[in-house]
C-alpha positions as CSV (number, residue, x, y, z in Angstrom):
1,X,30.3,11.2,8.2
2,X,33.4,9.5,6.4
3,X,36.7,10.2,6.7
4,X,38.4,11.4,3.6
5,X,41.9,12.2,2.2
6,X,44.3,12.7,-0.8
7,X,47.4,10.1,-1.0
8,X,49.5,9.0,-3.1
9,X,49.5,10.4,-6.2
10,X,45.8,12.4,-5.0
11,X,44.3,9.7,-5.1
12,X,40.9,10.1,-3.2
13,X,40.2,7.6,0.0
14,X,37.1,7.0,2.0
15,X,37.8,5.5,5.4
16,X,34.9,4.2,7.7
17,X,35.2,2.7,11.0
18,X,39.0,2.1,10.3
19,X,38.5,0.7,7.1
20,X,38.9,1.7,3.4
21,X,35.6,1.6,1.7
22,X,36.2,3.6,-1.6
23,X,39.1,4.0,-3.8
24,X,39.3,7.0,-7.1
25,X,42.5,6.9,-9.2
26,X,45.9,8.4,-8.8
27,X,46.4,11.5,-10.5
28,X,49.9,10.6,-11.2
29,X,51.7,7.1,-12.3
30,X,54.9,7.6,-10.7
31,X,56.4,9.2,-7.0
32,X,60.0,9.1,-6.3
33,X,59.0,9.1,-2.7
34,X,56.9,6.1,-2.5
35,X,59.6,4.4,-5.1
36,X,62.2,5.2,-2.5
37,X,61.0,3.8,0.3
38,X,58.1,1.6,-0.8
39,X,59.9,0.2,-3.8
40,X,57.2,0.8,-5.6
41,X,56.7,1.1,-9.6
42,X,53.9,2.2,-10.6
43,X,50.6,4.2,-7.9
44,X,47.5,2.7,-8.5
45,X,44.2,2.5,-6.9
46,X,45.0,-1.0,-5.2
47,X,48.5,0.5,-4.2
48,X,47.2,3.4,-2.2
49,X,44.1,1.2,-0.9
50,X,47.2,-0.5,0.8
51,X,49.4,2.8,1.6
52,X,46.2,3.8,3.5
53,X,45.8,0.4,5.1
54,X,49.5,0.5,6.2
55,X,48.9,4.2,7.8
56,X,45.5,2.5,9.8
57,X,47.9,-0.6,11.1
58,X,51.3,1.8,11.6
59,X,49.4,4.6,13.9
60,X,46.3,3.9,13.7
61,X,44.9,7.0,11.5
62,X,41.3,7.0,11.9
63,X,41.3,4.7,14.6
64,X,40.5,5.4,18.2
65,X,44.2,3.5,18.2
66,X,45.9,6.8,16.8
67,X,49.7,7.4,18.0
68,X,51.6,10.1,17.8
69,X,55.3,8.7,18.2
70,X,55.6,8.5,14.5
71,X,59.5,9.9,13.9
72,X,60.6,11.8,10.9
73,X,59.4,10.2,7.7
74,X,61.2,12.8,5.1
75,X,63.9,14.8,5.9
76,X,62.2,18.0,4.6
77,X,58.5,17.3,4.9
78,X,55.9,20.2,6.1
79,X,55.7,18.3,9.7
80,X,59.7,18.2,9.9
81,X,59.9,21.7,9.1
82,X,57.6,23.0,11.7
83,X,59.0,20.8,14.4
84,X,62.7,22.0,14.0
85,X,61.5,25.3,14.3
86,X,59.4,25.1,17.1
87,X,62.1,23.6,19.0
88,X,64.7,25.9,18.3
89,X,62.2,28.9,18.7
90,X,61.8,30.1,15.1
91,X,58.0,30.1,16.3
92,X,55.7,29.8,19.0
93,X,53.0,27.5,17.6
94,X,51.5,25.7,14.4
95,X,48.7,25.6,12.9
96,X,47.7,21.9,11.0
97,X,45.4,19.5,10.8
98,X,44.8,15.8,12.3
99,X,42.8,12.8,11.3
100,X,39.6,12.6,14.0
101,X,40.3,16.0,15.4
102,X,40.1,18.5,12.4
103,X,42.2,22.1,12.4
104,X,45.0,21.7,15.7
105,X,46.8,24.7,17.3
106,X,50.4,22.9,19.2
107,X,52.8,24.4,19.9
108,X,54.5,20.5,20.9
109,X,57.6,19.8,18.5
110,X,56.7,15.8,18.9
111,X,53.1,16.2,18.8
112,X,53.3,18.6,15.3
113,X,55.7,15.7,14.2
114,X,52.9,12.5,15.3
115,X,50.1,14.5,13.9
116,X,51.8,15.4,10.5
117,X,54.2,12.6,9.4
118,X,52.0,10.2,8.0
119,X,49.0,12.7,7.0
120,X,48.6,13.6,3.2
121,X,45.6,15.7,1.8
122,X,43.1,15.4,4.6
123,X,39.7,16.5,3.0
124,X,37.2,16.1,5.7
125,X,37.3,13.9,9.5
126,X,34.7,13.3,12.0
127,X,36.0,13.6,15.7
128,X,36.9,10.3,16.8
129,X,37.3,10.9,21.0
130,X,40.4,8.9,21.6
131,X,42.3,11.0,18.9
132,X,40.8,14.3,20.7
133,X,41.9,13.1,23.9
134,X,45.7,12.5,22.7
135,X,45.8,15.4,21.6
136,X,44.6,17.5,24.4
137,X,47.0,15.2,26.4
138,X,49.8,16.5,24.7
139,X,49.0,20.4,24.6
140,X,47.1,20.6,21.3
141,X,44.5,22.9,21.1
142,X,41.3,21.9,18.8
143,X,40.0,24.5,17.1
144,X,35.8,22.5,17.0
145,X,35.9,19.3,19.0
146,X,32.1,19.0,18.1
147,X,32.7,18.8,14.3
148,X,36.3,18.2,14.1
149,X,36.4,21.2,11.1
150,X,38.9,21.9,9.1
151,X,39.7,25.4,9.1
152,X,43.0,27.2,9.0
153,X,41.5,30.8,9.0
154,X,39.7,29.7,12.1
155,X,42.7,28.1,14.1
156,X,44.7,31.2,13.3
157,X,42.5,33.7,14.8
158,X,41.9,31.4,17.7
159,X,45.8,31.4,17.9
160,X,45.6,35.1,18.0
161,X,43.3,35.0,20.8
162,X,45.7,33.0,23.0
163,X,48.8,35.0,22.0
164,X,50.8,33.6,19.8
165,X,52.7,35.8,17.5
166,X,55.2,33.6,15.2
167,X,52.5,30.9,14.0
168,X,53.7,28.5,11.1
169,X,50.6,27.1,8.9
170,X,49.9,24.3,6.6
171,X,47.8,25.7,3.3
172,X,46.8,23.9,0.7
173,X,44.7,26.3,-1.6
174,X,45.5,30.0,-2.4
175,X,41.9,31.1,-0.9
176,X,42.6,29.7,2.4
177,X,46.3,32.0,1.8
178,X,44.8,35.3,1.5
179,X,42.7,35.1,4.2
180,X,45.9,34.1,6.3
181,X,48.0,37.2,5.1
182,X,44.6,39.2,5.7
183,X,44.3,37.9,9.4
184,X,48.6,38.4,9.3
185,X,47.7,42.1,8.5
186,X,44.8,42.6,10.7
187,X,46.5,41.1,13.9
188,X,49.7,42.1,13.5
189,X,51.7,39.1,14.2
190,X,54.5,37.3,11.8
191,X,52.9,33.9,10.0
192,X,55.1,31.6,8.3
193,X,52.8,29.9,5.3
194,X,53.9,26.5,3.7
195,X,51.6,25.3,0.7
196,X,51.3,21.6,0.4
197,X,49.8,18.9,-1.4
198,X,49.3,20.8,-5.2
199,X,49.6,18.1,-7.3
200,X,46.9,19.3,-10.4
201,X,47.1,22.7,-8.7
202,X,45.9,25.0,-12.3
203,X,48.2,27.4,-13.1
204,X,46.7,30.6,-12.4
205,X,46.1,29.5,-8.6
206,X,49.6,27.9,-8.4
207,X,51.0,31.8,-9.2
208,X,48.4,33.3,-6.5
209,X,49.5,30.6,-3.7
210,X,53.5,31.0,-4.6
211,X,53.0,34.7,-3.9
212,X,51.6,34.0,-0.7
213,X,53.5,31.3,0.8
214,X,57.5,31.2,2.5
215,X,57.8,27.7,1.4
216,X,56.1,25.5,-0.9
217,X,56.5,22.1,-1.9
218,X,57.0,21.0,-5.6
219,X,54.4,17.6,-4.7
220,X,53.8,16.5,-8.8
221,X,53.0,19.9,-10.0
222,X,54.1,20.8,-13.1
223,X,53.1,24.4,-12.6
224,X,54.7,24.9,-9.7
225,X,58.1,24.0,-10.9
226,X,57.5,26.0,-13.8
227,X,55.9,29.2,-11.7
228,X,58.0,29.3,-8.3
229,X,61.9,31.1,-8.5
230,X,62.9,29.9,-5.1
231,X,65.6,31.6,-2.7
232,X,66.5,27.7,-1.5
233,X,65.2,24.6,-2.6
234,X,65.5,21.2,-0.5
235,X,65.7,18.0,-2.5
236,X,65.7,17.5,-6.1
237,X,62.2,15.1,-6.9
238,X,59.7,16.1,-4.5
239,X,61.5,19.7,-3.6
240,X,60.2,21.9,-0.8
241,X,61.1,25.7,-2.0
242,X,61.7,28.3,0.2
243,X,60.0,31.7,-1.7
244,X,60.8,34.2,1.0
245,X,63.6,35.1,3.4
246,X,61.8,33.7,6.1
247,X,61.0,30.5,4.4
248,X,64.8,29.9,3.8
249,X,65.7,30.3,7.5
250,X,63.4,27.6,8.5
251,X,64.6,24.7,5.7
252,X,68.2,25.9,6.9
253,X,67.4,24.9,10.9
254,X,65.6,22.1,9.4
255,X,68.7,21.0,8.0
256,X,71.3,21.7,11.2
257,X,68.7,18.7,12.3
258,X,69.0,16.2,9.1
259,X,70.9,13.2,10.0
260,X,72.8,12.7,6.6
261,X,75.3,14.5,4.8
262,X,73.5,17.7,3.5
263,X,75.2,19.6,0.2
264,X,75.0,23.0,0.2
265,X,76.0,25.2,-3.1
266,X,74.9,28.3,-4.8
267,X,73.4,27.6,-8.3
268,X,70.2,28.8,-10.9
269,X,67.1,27.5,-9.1
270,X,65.5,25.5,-9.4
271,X,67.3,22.1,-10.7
272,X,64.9,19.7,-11.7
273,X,66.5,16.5,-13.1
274,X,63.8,15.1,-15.6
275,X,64.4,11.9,-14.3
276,X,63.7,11.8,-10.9
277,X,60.3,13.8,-11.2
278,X,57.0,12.6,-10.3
279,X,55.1,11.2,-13.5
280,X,53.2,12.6,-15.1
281,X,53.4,16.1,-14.1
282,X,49.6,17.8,-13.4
Protein backbone atom coordinates (compact mmCIF):
# COMPACT_ATOMS: atom_id res chain seq x y z
CA UNK A 1 0.00 0.00 0.00
CA UNK A 2 1.22 3.68 -1.01
CA UNK A 3 1.45 6.47 0.99
CA UNK A 4 -0.75 9.28 0.07
CA UNK A 5 -1.42 13.03 0.93
CA UNK A 6 -2.88 16.51 -0.05
CA UNK A 7 -0.14 19.51 -0.42
CA UNK A 8 0.20 22.32 -1.69
CA UNK A 9 -2.59 23.64 -3.20
CA UNK A 10 -4.43 19.77 -2.67
CA UNK A 11 -2.56 18.59 -4.90
CA UNK A 12 -2.63 14.62 -4.62
CA UNK A 13 0.90 12.73 -3.94
CA UNK A 14 1.75 9.08 -4.07
CA UNK A 15 4.96 8.21 -2.18
CA UNK A 16 6.58 4.71 -2.40
CA UNK A 17 9.55 3.54 -0.77
CA UNK A 18 10.56 7.27 -0.02
CA UNK A 19 9.97 8.36 -3.33
CA UNK A 20 7.28 10.35 -5.33
CA UNK A 21 5.73 8.12 -7.93
CA UNK A 22 2.53 10.15 -8.96
CA UNK A 23 1.68 13.62 -9.19
CA UNK A 24 -2.44 15.22 -9.79
CA UNK A 25 -2.75 19.00 -10.16
CA UNK A 26 -3.04 21.80 -7.60
CA UNK A 27 -6.38 22.84 -6.89
CA UNK A 28 -5.29 26.33 -6.50
CA UNK A 29 -2.49 28.60 -8.53
CA UNK A 30 -1.39 30.70 -5.83
CA UNK A 31 -0.52 30.24 -1.68
CA UNK A 32 0.71 33.16 0.23
CA UNK A 33 2.39 30.59 2.49
CA UNK A 34 4.50 28.82 0.06
CA UNK A 35 5.17 32.47 -1.65
CA UNK A 36 6.41 33.55 1.75
CA UNK A 37 8.67 31.32 2.52
CA UNK A 38 9.33 29.37 -0.69
CA UNK A 39 9.35 32.37 -2.97
CA UNK A 40 7.33 30.78 -4.95
CA UNK A 41 4.86 32.07 -7.91
CA UNK A 42 2.89 29.98 -9.11
CA UNK A 43 1.87 25.79 -7.40
CA UNK A 44 2.14 23.31 -9.94
CA UNK A 45 2.44 19.73 -10.23
CA UNK A 46 6.37 19.86 -10.61
CA UNK A 47 6.45 22.36 -7.61
CA UNK A 48 4.76 20.16 -5.05
CA UNK A 49 6.61 16.89 -6.61
CA UNK A 50 9.50 19.05 -5.09
CA UNK A 51 7.70 20.37 -1.75
CA UNK A 52 7.16 16.70 -1.10
CA UNK A 53 10.73 15.77 -2.04
CA UNK A 54 12.01 18.51 0.29
CA UNK A 55 9.63 17.10 3.36
CA UNK A 56 11.39 13.27 2.42
CA UNK A 57 15.06 14.95 2.61
CA UNK A 58 14.07 17.65 5.68
CA UNK A 59 12.55 14.78 8.15
CA UNK A 60 12.40 12.12 6.40
CA UNK A 61 8.34 11.66 5.98
CA UNK A 62 7.77 8.31 4.75
CA UNK A 63 11.11 7.20 5.43
CA UNK A 64 12.21 4.80 8.13
CA UNK A 65 14.52 8.27 8.57
CA UNK A 66 11.49 10.24 10.03
CA UNK A 67 12.44 12.97 12.82
CA UNK A 68 10.51 14.60 14.94
CA UNK A 69 12.66 17.86 15.91
CA UNK A 70 11.01 19.75 13.29
CA UNK A 71 10.32 23.49 15.18
CA UNK A 72 7.47 25.68 14.45
CA UNK A 73 6.88 26.17 10.82
CA UNK A 74 3.79 28.85 11.09
CA UNK A 75 3.18 30.77 13.89
CA UNK A 76 -0.54 29.65 14.01
CA UNK A 77 -0.63 26.30 12.36
CA UNK A 78 -2.98 23.26 13.77
CA UNK A 79 0.40 21.52 15.30
CA UNK A 80 1.47 25.04 16.97
CA UNK A 81 -1.80 25.43 18.40
CA UNK A 82 -2.05 22.10 20.16
CA UNK A 83 1.50 22.20 21.43
CA UNK A 84 1.07 25.64 23.32
CA UNK A 85 -1.73 24.25 24.84
CA UNK A 86 -0.61 21.11 25.91
CA UNK A 87 2.26 22.70 27.56
CA UNK A 88 0.53 25.29 29.37
CA UNK A 89 -2.32 22.72 30.33
CA UNK A 90 -5.24 23.89 28.22
CA UNK A 91 -5.48 20.01 27.59
CA UNK A 92 -4.36 16.73 28.41
CA UNK A 93 -3.69 15.13 25.05
CA UNK A 94 -4.23 15.35 21.11
CA UNK A 95 -5.49 13.46 18.88
CA UNK A 96 -3.67 13.64 15.00
CA UNK A 97 -2.21 11.81 12.61
CA UNK A 98 1.47 10.83 11.39
CA UNK A 99 3.00 9.68 8.23
CA UNK A 100 3.89 5.59 8.69
CA UNK A 101 1.89 5.37 11.94
CA UNK A 102 -1.71 6.48 11.07
CA UNK A 103 -4.27 8.09 13.90
CA UNK A 104 -1.62 9.16 17.26
CA UNK A 105 -2.89 9.87 20.73
CA UNK A 106 0.35 12.29 22.67
CA UNK A 107 -0.06 14.00 24.92
CA UNK A 108 4.09 15.33 24.16
CA UNK A 109 4.10 19.18 23.31
CA UNK A 110 7.44 18.39 20.93
CA UNK A 111 6.27 15.25 19.65
CA UNK A 112 2.55 16.84 18.53
CA UNK A 113 4.85 19.67 17.10
CA UNK A 114 7.50 16.83 15.07
CA UNK A 115 4.53 14.83 13.91
CA UNK A 116 2.35 17.84 12.65
CA UNK A 117 4.63 20.64 11.27
CA UNK A 118 5.40 19.49 8.06
CA UNK A 119 2.16 17.13 7.49
CA UNK A 120 -0.57 18.41 5.07
CA UNK A 121 -3.69 16.32 4.00
CA UNK A 122 -2.57 12.82 4.91
CA UNK A 123 -5.05 10.48 3.01
CA UNK A 124 -3.82 7.08 3.68
CA UNK A 125 -0.03 5.48 5.26
CA UNK A 126 1.22 2.10 5.77
CA UNK A 127 3.16 1.55 9.04
CA UNK A 128 6.63 2.03 8.43
CA UNK A 129 8.39 0.40 12.00
CA UNK A 130 11.08 2.98 12.50
CA UNK A 131 8.31 5.85 12.53
CA UNK A 132 6.14 3.52 15.02
CA UNK A 133 9.08 3.11 17.18
CA UNK A 134 9.77 7.07 17.41
CA UNK A 135 6.78 7.50 18.29
CA UNK A 136 6.28 5.08 21.04
CA UNK A 137 9.69 6.34 22.19
CA UNK A 138 8.38 9.54 22.81
CA UNK A 139 4.95 8.72 24.56
CA UNK A 140 2.67 8.53 21.55
CA UNK A 141 0.06 6.17 21.60
CA UNK A 142 -0.99 4.39 18.09
CA UNK A 143 -4.26 3.96 17.78
CA UNK A 144 -3.64 0.34 14.92
CA UNK A 145 0.07 -0.32 14.63
CA UNK A 146 -0.89 -3.28 12.28
CA UNK A 147 -2.59 -1.01 9.68
CA UNK A 148 -1.43 2.36 10.60
CA UNK A 149 -5.41 3.58 10.15
CA UNK A 150 -6.50 6.70 10.09
CA UNK A 151 -9.30 7.20 12.36
CA UNK A 152 -10.05 10.13 14.66
CA UNK A 153 -13.36 8.58 15.98
CA UNK A 154 -11.25 5.68 17.00
CA UNK A 155 -8.24 7.45 18.71
CA UNK A 156 -10.84 9.45 20.65
CA UNK A 157 -12.62 6.68 22.24
CA UNK A 158 -9.27 4.97 22.80
CA UNK A 159 -8.34 8.34 24.51
CA UNK A 160 -11.43 7.96 26.59
CA UNK A 161 -10.38 4.62 27.66
CA UNK A 162 -7.06 5.93 29.07
CA UNK A 163 -8.55 9.02 30.74
CA UNK A 164 -8.11 11.83 29.10
CA UNK A 165 -10.70 14.50 29.46
CA UNK A 166 -9.51 17.84 27.61
CA UNK A 167 -8.52 16.11 24.21
CA UNK A 168 -7.74 18.65 21.15
CA UNK A 169 -8.41 16.94 17.62
CA UNK A 170 -7.46 17.52 14.08
CA UNK A 171 -10.76 17.12 11.58
CA UNK A 172 -10.85 17.44 8.29
CA UNK A 173 -14.46 16.50 7.11
CA UNK A 174 -17.74 17.36 8.95
CA UNK A 175 -18.72 13.46 9.15
CA UNK A 176 -15.61 12.60 11.03
CA UNK A 177 -17.02 16.11 13.39
CA UNK A 178 -20.25 14.75 14.39
CA UNK A 179 -19.13 11.64 15.46
CA UNK A 180 -16.59 13.59 17.69
CA UNK A 181 -19.27 15.82 19.41
CA UNK A 182 -21.38 12.45 19.60
CA UNK A 183 -18.44 10.52 21.44
CA UNK A 184 -18.01 14.38 23.37
CA UNK A 185 -21.62 13.80 24.47
CA UNK A 186 -21.55 10.19 25.17
CA UNK A 187 -18.28 10.29 27.35
CA UNK A 188 -18.66 13.24 28.89
CA UNK A 189 -15.37 14.88 28.52
CA UNK A 190 -14.51 18.57 26.88
CA UNK A 191 -13.01 18.18 23.07
CA UNK A 192 -11.46 20.92 21.46
CA UNK A 193 -12.12 20.40 17.37
CA UNK A 194 -9.85 22.23 14.77
CA UNK A 195 -10.95 21.69 10.98
CA UNK A 196 -8.05 21.67 8.60
CA UNK A 197 -7.06 21.34 5.22
CA UNK A 198 -10.77 22.55 3.32
CA UNK A 199 -9.48 23.83 0.36
CA UNK A 200 -12.67 22.83 -2.25
CA UNK A 201 -14.61 22.04 0.92
CA UNK A 202 -18.65 22.48 -0.92
CA UNK A 203 -20.55 24.76 0.74
CA UNK A 204 -23.12 23.00 2.51
CA UNK A 205 -20.42 20.72 4.39
CA UNK A 206 -18.27 23.85 5.03
CA UNK A 207 -21.53 25.23 7.19
CA UNK A 208 -21.94 21.68 8.98
CA UNK A 209 -18.04 21.48 9.87
CA UNK A 210 -18.01 25.47 11.10
CA UNK A 211 -20.76 24.51 13.45
CA UNK A 212 -18.88 21.86 14.82
CA UNK A 213 -15.42 23.02 15.14
CA UNK A 214 -13.59 25.80 17.96
CA UNK A 215 -11.22 26.70 15.40
CA UNK A 216 -10.96 26.37 11.81
CA UNK A 217 -8.56 27.31 9.32
CA UNK A 218 -9.43 29.54 6.22
CA UNK A 219 -6.69 27.01 3.93
CA UNK A 220 -8.11 28.38 0.08
CA UNK A 221 -11.69 28.04 0.82
CA UNK A 222 -13.82 30.41 -0.51
CA UNK A 223 -16.74 29.10 1.42
CA UNK A 224 -15.30 29.14 4.54
CA UNK A 225 -14.39 32.81 4.46
CA UNK A 226 -17.74 33.48 3.29
CA UNK A 227 -19.65 30.89 5.96
CA UNK A 228 -17.51 31.22 9.28
CA UNK A 229 -18.25 34.67 11.68
CA UNK A 230 -15.27 34.05 13.91
CA UNK A 231 -14.87 35.37 17.70
CA UNK A 232 -10.83 35.81 16.77
CA UNK A 233 -9.11 35.29 13.77
CA UNK A 234 -5.11 34.77 13.46
CA UNK A 235 -3.51 36.07 10.31
CA UNK A 236 -4.94 37.73 7.39
CA UNK A 237 -4.14 35.10 4.06
CA UNK A 238 -4.21 31.72 5.33
CA UNK A 239 -6.40 32.63 8.78
CA UNK A 240 -7.03 30.18 11.55
CA UNK A 241 -10.59 31.25 13.11
CA UNK A 242 -11.52 30.69 16.39
CA UNK A 243 -15.69 29.85 16.23
CA UNK A 244 -16.14 29.22 19.90
CA UNK A 245 -15.02 30.61 23.24
CA UNK A 246 -12.89 27.81 23.71
CA UNK A 247 -11.29 28.06 20.44
CA UNK A 248 -10.27 31.78 21.10
CA UNK A 249 -8.54 30.87 24.42
CA UNK A 250 -6.27 28.45 22.73
CA UNK A 251 -5.03 30.95 19.53
CA UNK A 252 -4.68 33.53 22.52
CA UNK A 253 -1.93 31.13 24.55
CA UNK A 254 -0.78 30.32 21.14
CA UNK A 255 0.06 33.72 20.80
CA UNK A 256 1.79 34.57 24.56
CA UNK A 257 4.24 31.88 22.62
CA UNK A 258 4.70 33.73 19.04
CA UNK A 259 8.09 35.19 18.76
CA UNK A 260 7.13 38.46 16.79
CA UNK A 261 5.28 41.39 17.44
CA UNK A 262 1.59 40.28 17.59
CA UNK A 263 -1.36 43.16 16.95
CA UNK A 264 -4.20 42.84 18.81
CA UNK A 265 -7.60 45.05 17.99
CA UNK A 266 -11.19 44.74 18.08
CA UNK A 267 -12.73 45.00 14.56
CA UNK A 268 -15.77 43.28 12.05
CA UNK A 269 -14.46 39.72 11.36
CA UNK A 270 -13.28 38.65 9.35
CA UNK A 271 -10.76 40.94 7.33
CA UNK A 272 -9.79 39.42 4.28
CA UNK A 273 -7.54 41.59 2.04
CA UNK A 274 -8.22 40.38 -1.60
CA UNK A 275 -4.76 40.54 -2.22
CA UNK A 276 -3.16 38.36 -0.06
CA UNK A 277 -5.64 35.42 -0.60
CA UNK A 278 -4.91 32.11 -1.81
CA UNK A 279 -5.84 31.93 -5.73
CA UNK A 280 -8.17 30.90 -6.90
CA UNK A 281 -10.53 30.46 -4.15
CA UNK A 282 -12.41 26.71 -4.23
Amino acid sequence: MPHIMELFGKTRIVVRDGKVVEVGEPVADWCPVFSKVAAISKLTAEEAKKNMEYRIREIGMFTPQRRFDHGVFVNFGASEIMMTALRRGLIDTTVTVCDGAGTVISSDPALVQGMGALMSGLIETEPIPEIIAGIEERGGILLDKESARIDQAGGLKKACELGYKNIAISVVNSRDAKRLRAIEKESGINLILIGAHLTGIPCSEAKELIGAMDIVTGCASRTVRDTVKPLLQVGTSVPMFAITQKGKELLCERAKEVESPVLVNTMKLPVLPEHKQPRPLG
